[in-house]
Every structure is written in structure tokens, then in C-alpha cells.
C-alpha positions in Angstrom: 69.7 120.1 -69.3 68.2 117.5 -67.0 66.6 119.4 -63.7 68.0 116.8 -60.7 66.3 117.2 -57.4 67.2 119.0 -54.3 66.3 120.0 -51.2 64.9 116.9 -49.6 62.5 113.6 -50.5 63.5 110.5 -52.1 67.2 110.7 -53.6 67.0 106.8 -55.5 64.2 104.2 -55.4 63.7 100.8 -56.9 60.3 99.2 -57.2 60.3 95.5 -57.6 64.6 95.1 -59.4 65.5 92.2 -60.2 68.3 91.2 -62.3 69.8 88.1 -64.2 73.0 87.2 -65.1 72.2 84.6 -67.5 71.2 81.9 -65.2 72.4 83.4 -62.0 70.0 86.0 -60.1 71.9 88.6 -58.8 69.0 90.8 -57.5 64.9 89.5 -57.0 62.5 91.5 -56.7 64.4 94.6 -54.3 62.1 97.5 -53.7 63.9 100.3 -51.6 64.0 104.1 -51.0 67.2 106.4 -49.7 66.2 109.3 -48.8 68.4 112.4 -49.2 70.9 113.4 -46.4 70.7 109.3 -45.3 73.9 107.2 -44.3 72.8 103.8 -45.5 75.3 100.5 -45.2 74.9 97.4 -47.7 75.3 94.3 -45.7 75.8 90.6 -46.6 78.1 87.7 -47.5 79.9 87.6 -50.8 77.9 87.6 -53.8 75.0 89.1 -51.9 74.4 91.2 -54.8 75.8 94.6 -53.2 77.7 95.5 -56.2 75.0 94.8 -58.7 72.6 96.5 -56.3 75.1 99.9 -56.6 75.6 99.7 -59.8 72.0 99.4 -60.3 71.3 102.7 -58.4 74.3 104.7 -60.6 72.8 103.6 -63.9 76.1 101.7 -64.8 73.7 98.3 -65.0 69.9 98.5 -66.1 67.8 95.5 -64.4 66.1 93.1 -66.3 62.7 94.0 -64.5 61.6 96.7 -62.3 61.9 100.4 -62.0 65.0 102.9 -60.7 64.5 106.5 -59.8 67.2 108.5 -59.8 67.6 111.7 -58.2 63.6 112.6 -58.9 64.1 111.1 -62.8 62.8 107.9 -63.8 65.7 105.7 -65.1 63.6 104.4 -68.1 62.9 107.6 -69.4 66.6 109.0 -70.0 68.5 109.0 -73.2 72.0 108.4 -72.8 73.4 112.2 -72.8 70.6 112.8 -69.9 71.4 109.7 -68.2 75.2 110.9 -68.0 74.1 114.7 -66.9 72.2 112.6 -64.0 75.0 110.4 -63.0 77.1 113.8 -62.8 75.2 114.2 -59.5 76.5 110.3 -58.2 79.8 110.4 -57.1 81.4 106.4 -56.8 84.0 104.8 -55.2 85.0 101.5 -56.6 86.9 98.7 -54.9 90.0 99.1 -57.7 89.4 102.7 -58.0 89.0 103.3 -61.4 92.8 105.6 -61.4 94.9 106.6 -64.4 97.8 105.0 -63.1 100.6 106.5 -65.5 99.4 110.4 -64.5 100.2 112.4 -61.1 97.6 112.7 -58.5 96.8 115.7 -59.1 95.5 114.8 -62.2 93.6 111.8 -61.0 91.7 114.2 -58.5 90.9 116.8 -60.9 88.9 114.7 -62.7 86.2 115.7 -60.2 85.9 118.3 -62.4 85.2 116.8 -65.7 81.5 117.2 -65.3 81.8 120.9 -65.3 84.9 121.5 -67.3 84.8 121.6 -71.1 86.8 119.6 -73.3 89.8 122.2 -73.4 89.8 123.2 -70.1 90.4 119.4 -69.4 92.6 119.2 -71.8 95.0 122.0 -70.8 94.5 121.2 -67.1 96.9 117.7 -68.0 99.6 120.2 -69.2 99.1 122.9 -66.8 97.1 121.5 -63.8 94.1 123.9 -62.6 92.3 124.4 -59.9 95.6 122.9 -57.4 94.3 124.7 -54.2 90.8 122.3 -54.6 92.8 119.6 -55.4 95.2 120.2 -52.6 92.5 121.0 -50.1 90.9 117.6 -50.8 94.2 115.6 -50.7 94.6 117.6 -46.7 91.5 116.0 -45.4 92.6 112.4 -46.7 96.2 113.0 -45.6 97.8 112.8 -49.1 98.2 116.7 -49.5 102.6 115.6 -50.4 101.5 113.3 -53.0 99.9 116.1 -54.9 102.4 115.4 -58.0 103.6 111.9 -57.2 102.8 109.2 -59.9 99.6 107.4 -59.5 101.1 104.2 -60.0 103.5 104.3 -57.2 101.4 104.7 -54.4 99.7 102.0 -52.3 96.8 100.3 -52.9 95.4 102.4 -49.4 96.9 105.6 -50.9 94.9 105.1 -54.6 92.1 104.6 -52.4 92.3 107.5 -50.5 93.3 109.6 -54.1 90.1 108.0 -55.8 88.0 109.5 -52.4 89.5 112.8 -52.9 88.6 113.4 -56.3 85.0 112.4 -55.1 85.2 115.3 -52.8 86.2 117.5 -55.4 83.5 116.5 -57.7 81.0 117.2 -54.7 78.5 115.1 -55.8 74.8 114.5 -54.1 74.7 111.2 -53.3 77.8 109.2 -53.1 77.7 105.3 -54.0 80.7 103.4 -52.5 81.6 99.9 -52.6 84.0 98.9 -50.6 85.8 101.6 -49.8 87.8 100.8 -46.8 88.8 97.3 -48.2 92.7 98.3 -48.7 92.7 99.9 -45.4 94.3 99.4 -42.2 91.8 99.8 -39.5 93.2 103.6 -38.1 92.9 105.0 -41.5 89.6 103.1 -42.5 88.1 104.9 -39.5 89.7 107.9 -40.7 87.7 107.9 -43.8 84.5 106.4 -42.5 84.6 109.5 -40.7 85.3 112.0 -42.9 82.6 110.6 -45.6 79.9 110.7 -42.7 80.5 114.1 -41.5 80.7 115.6 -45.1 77.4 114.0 -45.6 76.1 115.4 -42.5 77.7 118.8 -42.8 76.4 119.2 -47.0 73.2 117.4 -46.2 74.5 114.0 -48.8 73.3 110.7 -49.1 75.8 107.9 -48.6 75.2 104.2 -49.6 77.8 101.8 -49.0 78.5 98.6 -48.8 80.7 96.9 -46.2 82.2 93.8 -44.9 82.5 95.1 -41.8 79.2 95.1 -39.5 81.2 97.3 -36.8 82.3 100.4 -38.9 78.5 100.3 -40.9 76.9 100.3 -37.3 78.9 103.3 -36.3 79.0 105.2 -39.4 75.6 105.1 -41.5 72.0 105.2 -39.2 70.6 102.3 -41.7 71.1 99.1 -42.3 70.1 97.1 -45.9 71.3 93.3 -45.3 71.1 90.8 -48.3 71.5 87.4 -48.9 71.5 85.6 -52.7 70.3 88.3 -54.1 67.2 88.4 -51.6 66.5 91.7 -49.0 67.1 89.7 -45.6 66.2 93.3 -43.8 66.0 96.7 -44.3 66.0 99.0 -40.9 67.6 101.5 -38.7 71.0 100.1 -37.1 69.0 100.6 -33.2 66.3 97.8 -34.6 69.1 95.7 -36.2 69.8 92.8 -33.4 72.7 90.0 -33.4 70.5 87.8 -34.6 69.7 89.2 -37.7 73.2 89.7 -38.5 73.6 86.1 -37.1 71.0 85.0 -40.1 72.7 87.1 -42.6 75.9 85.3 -42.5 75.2 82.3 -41.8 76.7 79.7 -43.4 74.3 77.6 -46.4 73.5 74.3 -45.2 
């Protein structure tokens, strides 16, 4: 069993990551730290390297040079069974949220779960759904709890978005790394769920680090702002010290 930390320090750092896509860079040279219980936004124009830069900090990508902590454990020095027991611990939200389309919601949600369920539990659980009160509970506070046996497949884009953030809260994990995660949204129910991700960090004492398109919603949700640019950290402060400007320079068109 891999021992993950708690309590409070450092919950993911890169020293010096860079990585390469064959030719393309996609990160150089990023050194960061998140601590835990922080709210931090990823900022910057398309193919910024936000994406990369998560998947990076969940161990789905390892860079080409540098060094990731994760959770107190050194990146570098996991084998694959304790890398997975670590990522247990990261909960993600992807853009196309990563949903067994043919299988009802409930289904989809309880997969929070898998990292503590065994094999038949799992199993049965597709026959003979457990744990429905969780899943219904987490389905309430996204405002799904009547799709709790609909089909996957035939809800929204917005709705899958909303199922794939539920199971996240069922999973309970200590840091979660979302990308995107408003993108399908209409602006009421975006704020909706900025909302409820920042106070259930705030209330559980999580770490949040997501990356957005919209400046407004990562000034009023998350208290830090990372910007990039080609791959490059632009800035890296609290959202009182991040002036028009800087966002100005972020954006800006190439010329």
C-alpha cells in the first residue's frame, strides 16, 4: 500500500517539466507547487499546454525532463500498481467525460467507487446497483437526482458533464484535476457547478486545479491564477496581484 499525504503541505509539484511532442513543446521548463486545500485556475489561449500540464500532474503523461510529486510521492519512483493506488487520490474531469455511454447513470456514477470496491462487488453492482443513496445524493447537488436510471447516452452533452462531476464526488478524491469542465455549460448552470466544486473544496479542505477559458468564472472561483502561453509560465500569482494587463499579454494575439 502506497502511504499518500494528508493533512496539509505541498499536494503536487513540478521542478523544471518540460515536455515534447516530437517537435512541438508542449511544456518548458514549468516549476510549480499547489498546495493542499488551494483553488488554482489554468489560464491561456489554445494550445497553452493546460491539458498536457494536467495530465502531467495526474500521471496520465510522464515529461520528457523534470520531476513530479505527487501527493508527497515522487513520480519517478512508482511502479505502475503504486502509481494507480496514487492516482486513486486524483479525481478528473475531462472535457468529453470519459462516460460509458450504453449504461444508466447510475452506473456511470458508481464508478467512484472502483478504487475501493473489489472486482465482484463491481461486478454485481452492474446487475444490482449498490450504494443508490451515494449515488443519488451526488446526482441532488448537480441537479440530475431523476436521471438516476436514464441511459447515459441520451442525455446532453451539459448533463454527461454534470454525471461525470458526480461520480467525482462520489469518489471523494483529494485533489481534483479538471479541464474544462464548464465547457458544455450554459452560463447559470456553469456557475452552478463552479460553485459547488469550490465549496466542497473549501468545506473538505481539497485542492482544485482547473483550467478555464473563462478569466471571469477563474477570478471568482479559485484564489490563484497560473497563466501560460506556448508552453511557457506567463505568471503564476494570487487572482488580487493578477492585473488587466497581464491577462491582456496572455491573450494576445502572435504577431
Amino acid at each position: 500500500m502506497v502511504r499518500v499525504m494528508d493533512g496539509k503541505g505541498a499536494a503536487l509539484t513540478l521542478a523544471g517539466i518540460s515536455h515534447h511532442f516530437g517537435s512541438v513543446t508542449a511544456l518548458n521548463h514549468i516549476s510549480l507547487t499547489i498546495q493542499v486545500g488551494e483553488r488554482v485556475a489554468l489560464l491561456g489561449p489554445s494550445g497553452a499546454g493546460k491539458s498536457t500540464l494536467l495530465n502531467v500532474l495526474n500521471g496520465t503523461i510522464f515529461p520528457t525532463t523534470g520531476q513530479v510529486n505527487l501527493l508527497g510521492r515522487s513520480l519517478h519512483h512508482l511502479s505502475s500498481q503504486q502509481l494507480r493506488q496514487v492516482q486513486r487520490h486524483l479525481g478528473r474531469i475531462h472535457q468529453h467525460h470519459d462516460l460509458v455511454a450504453n449504461l444508466a447513470v447510475i452506473h456511470n456514477v458508481n464508478a467512484g467507487h472502483l478504487g475501493r470496491w473489489s472486482a465482484p462487488k463491481a461486478a454485481l453492482s452492474l446487475a444490482w446497483p449498490q450504494a443508490v443513496e451515494t449515488a443519488a445524493n451526488a446526482l441532488e447537488q448537480v441537479g440530475l437526482l431523476d436521471k438516476l436510471y436514464a441511459r447515459t447516452d441520451l442525455l446532453s452533452g451539459g448533463e454527461q458533464q454534470r454525471v461525470a462531476i458526480a461520480r467525482m464526488l462520489v469518489q471523494d478524491p483529494q485533489v481534483v484535476l479538471a479541464d474544462e469542465p464548464i465547457a458544455s455549460l450554459d452560463p447559470a448552470r456553469a456557475h452552478d457547478l463552479m460553485a459547488l466544486l469550490r465549496d466542497w473544496c473549501v468545506q473538505a479542505g481539497k485542492t482544485l486545479v482547473v483550467s478555464l477559458h473563462e478569466v471571469a468564472f477563474a477570478q471568482t472561483y479559485c484564489d490563484r491564477l497560473i497563466g501560460l502561453r506556448q508552453g511557457q509560465l506567463v505568471f503564476d500569482a494570487p487572482v488580487a496581484q493578477v492585473s488587466d494587463s497581464m491577462l491582456q499579454g496572455l491573450y494576445q494575439l502572435a504577431p
